[in-house]
C-alpha positions as CSV (number, residue, x, y, z in Angstrom):
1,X,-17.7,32.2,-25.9
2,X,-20.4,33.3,-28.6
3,X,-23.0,31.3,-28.9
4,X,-24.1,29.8,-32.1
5,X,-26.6,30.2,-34.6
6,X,-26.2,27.1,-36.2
7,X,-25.2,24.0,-34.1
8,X,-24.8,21.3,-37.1
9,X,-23.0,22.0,-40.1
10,X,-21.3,20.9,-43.5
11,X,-18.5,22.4,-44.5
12,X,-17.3,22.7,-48.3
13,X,-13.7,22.7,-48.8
14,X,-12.3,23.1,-52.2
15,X,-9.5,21.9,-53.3
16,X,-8.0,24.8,-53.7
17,X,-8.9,25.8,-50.2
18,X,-6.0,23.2,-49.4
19,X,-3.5,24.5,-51.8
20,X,-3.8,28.3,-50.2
21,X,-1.9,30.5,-52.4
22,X,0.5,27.9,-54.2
23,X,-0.5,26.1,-57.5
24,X,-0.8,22.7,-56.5
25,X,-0.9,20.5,-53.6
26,X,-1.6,20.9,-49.6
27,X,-0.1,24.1,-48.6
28,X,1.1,23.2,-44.6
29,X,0.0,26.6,-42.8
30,X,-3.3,27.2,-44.6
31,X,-4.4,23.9,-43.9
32,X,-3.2,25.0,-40.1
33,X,-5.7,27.9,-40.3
34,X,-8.3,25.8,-41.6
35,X,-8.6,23.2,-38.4
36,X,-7.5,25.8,-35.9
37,X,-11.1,27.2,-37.3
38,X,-13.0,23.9,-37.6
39,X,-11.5,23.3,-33.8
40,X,-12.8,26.2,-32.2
41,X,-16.3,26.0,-33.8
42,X,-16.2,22.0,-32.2
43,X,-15.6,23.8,-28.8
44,X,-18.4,25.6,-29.7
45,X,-20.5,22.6,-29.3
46,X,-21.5,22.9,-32.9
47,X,-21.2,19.7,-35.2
48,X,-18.9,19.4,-38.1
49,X,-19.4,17.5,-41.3
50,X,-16.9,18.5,-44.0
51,X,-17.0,17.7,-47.9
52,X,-13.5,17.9,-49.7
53,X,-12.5,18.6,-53.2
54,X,-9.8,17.4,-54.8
55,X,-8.6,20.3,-57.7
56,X,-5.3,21.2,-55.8
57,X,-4.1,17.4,-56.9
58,X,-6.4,16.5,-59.7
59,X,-8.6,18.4,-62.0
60,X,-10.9,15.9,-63.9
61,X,-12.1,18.6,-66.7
62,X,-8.5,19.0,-67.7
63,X,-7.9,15.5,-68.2
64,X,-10.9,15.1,-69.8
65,X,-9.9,17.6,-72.2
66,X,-6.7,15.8,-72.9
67,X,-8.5,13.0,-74.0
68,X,-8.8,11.0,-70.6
69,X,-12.5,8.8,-70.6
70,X,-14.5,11.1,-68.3
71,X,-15.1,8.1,-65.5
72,X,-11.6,7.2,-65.2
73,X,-10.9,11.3,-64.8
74,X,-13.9,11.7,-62.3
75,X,-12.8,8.3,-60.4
76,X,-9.0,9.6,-60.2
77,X,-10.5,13.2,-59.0
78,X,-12.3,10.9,-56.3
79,X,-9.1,9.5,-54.9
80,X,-7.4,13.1,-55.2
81,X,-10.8,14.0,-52.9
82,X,-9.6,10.9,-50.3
83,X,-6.0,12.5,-50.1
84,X,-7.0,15.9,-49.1
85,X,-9.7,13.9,-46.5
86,X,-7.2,12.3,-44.9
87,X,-4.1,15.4,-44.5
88,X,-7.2,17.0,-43.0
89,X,-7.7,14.2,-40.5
90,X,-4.2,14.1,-39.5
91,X,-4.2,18.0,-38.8
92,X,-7.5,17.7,-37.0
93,X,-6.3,15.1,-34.9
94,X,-2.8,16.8,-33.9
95,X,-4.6,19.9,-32.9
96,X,-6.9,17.0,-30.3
97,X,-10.1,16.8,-32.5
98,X,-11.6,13.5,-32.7
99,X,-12.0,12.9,-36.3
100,X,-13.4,10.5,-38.6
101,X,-13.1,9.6,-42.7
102,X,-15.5,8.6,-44.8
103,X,-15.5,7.7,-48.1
104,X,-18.3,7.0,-50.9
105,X,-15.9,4.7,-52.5
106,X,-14.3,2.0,-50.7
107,X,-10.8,2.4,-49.6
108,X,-11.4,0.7,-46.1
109,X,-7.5,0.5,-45.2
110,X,-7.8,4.5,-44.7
111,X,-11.4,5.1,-44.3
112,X,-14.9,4.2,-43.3
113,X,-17.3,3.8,-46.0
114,X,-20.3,6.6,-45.6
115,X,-22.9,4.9,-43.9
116,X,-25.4,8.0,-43.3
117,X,-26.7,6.5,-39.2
118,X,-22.9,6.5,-38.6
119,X,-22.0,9.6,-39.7
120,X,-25.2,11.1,-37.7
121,X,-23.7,9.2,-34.7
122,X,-19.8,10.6,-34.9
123,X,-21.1,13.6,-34.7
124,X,-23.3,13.0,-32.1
125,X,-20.3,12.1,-30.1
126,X,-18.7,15.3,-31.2
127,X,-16.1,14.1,-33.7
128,X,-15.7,15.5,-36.6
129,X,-16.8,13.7,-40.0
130,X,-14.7,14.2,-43.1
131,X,-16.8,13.2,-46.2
132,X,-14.2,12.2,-49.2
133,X,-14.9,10.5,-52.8
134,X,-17.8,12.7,-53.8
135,X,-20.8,10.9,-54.1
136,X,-19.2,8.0,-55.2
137,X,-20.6,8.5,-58.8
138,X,-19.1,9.9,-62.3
139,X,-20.5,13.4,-63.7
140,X,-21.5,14.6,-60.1
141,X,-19.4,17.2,-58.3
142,X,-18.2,17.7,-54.9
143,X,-20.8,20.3,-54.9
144,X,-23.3,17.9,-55.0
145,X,-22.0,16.0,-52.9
146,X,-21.5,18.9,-50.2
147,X,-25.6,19.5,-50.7
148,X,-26.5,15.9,-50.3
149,X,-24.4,15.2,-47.5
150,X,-25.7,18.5,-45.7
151,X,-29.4,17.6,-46.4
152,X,-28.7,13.5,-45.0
153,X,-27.2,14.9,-41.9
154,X,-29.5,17.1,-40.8
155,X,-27.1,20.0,-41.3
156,X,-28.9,23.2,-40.4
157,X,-26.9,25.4,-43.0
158,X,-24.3,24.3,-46.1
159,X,-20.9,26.8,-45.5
160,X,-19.6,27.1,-48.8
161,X,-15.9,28.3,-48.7
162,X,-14.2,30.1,-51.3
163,X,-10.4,31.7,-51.9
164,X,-10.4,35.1,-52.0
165,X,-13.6,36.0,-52.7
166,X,-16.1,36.9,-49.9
167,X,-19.1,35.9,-51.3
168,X,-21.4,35.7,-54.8
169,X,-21.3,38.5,-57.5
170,X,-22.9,39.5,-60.6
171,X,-19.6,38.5,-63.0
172,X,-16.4,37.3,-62.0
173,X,-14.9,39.9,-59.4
174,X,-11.6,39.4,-60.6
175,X,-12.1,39.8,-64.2
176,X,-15.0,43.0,-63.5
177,X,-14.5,45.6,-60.9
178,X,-17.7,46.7,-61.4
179,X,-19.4,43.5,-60.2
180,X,-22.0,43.6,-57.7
181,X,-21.7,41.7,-54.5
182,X,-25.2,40.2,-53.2
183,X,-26.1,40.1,-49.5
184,X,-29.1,37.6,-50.0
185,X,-30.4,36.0,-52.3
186,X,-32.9,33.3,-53.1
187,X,-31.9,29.9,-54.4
188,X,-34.6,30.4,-57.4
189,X,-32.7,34.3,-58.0
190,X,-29.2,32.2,-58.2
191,X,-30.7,29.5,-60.6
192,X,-32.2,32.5,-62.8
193,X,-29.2,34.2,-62.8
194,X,-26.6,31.3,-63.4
195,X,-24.8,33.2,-60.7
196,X,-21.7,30.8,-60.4
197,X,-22.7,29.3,-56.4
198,X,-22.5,26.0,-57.5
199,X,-23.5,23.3,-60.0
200,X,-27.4,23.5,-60.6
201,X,-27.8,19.8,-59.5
202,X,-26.2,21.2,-56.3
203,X,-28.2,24.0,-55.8
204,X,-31.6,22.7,-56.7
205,X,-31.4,20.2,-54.1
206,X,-30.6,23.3,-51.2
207,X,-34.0,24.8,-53.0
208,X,-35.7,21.5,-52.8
209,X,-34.9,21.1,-49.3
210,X,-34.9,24.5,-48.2
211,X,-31.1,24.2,-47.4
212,X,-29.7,27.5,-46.7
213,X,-26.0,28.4,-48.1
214,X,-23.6,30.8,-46.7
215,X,-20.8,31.5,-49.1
216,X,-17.9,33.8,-48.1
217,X,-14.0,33.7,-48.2
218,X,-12.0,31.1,-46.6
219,X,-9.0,33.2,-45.7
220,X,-10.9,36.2,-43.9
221,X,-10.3,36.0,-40.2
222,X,-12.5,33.8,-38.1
223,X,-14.5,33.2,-41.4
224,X,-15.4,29.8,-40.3
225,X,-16.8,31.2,-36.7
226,X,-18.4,34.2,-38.1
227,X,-20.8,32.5,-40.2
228,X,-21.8,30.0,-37.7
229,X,-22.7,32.3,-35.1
230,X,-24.6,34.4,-37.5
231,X,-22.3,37.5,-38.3
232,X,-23.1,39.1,-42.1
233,X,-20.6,37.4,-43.5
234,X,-20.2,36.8,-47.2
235,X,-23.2,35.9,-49.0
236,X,-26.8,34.1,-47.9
237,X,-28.4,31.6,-50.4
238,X,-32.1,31.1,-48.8
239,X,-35.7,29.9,-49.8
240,X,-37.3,33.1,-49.5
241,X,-39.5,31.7,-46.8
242,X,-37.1,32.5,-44.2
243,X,-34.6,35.3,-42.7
244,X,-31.8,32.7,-43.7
């Protein structure tokens, strides 16, 4: 078994990482592939945290658009966030990975409410620790929430996943085929840029805290494992005082 670079990390999972290649809701064998992943990296001695979206049940934007108050839309996107937490649990725990739920806003019949020494602990015991409800506060995303979580758990690197689309470009791949794909980067060249990594609260706290952020597609094979035990993979967000 490869030994790996990286032996804590947090995990982002969008919420369309859950829905695969449907529209909407928790598509059954991609959320297979996604703990068969987090599963082998655990037998890899490395700690999991993961961080959970919600958009493949609720997208708060949209409602907000349709004239929803933007704290009862970020709120319902929380509990969307707390649904995709716990399918993951389930899956994690049929597949024999000790698993625990967390949530920054109190739903104590289904989960535990984050309590940062606790979290540290699970892992230390090697379970798995889902992270649901975002930071628990209006007008913040889960990408924030992925980079705070990272930074109070000691994670040594923040895994950003993304569907079909192995790592950061110039403009939207998709849309331009004559995007360019970045290797490395620095966290200042991404803020400069507005390259789309993730919200600028997000990434200014990796850059505060020196966080570095591996982004690359979900679906690739072993996507999961190659970024942990250091294969190029994707794209590396780093300070610029280090090889990343």
């Amino acid at each position: 078994m490869t030994t790996p670079k990286y032996k804590r990390v947090l995990l982002k999972l969008s919420g369309e990482s859950f829905s695969g290649k449907t529209d909407y809701g928790i598509d059954s064998p991609t959320l297979t592939m996604i703990t068969k992943q987090i599963k082998q990296v655990t037998e890899m001695g490395v700690s999991v945290g993961v961080v959970v979206g919600g958009g493949n049940i609720w997208r708060g934007a949209k409602a907000e658009q349709e004239g929803m108050d933007r704290v009862t839309a970020d709120y319902a996107g929380m509990l969307a966030t707390v649904i995709n937490a716990l399918a993951l649990q389930d899956r994690l725990e049929k597949e024999g990975v000790a698993t625990r739920v967390q949530s920054a806003i109190y739903i104590q019949q289904v989960a535990e409410p984050y309590i940062r020494r606790r979290a540290i602990r699970h892992l230390e015991k090697g379970r798995v620790v889902i992270f649901a409800g975002g930071t628990g506060n209006p007008y913040m995303t889960t990408d924030t929430a992925s980079a705070l979580r990272a930074i109070e758990i000691e994670a040594e690197v923040l895994l950003m996943t993304k569907n079909n689309v192995d790592g950061i470009y110039s403009a939207d791949p998709i849309k331009n085929h004559t995007a360019k794909k970045f290797d490395k980067l620095t966290h200042i060249e991404a803020l400069n840029m507005r390259l789309e990594v993730m919200d600028a609260t997000a990434l200014s706290l990796c850059l505060e805290n020196k966080l570095p952020i591996i982004v690359f597609d979900l679906l690739a094979p072993r996507s999961i494992e190659r970024a942990i035990i250091g294969e190029p993979i994707g794209t590396l967000v780093y300070s610029g005082t280090e090889d990343g």
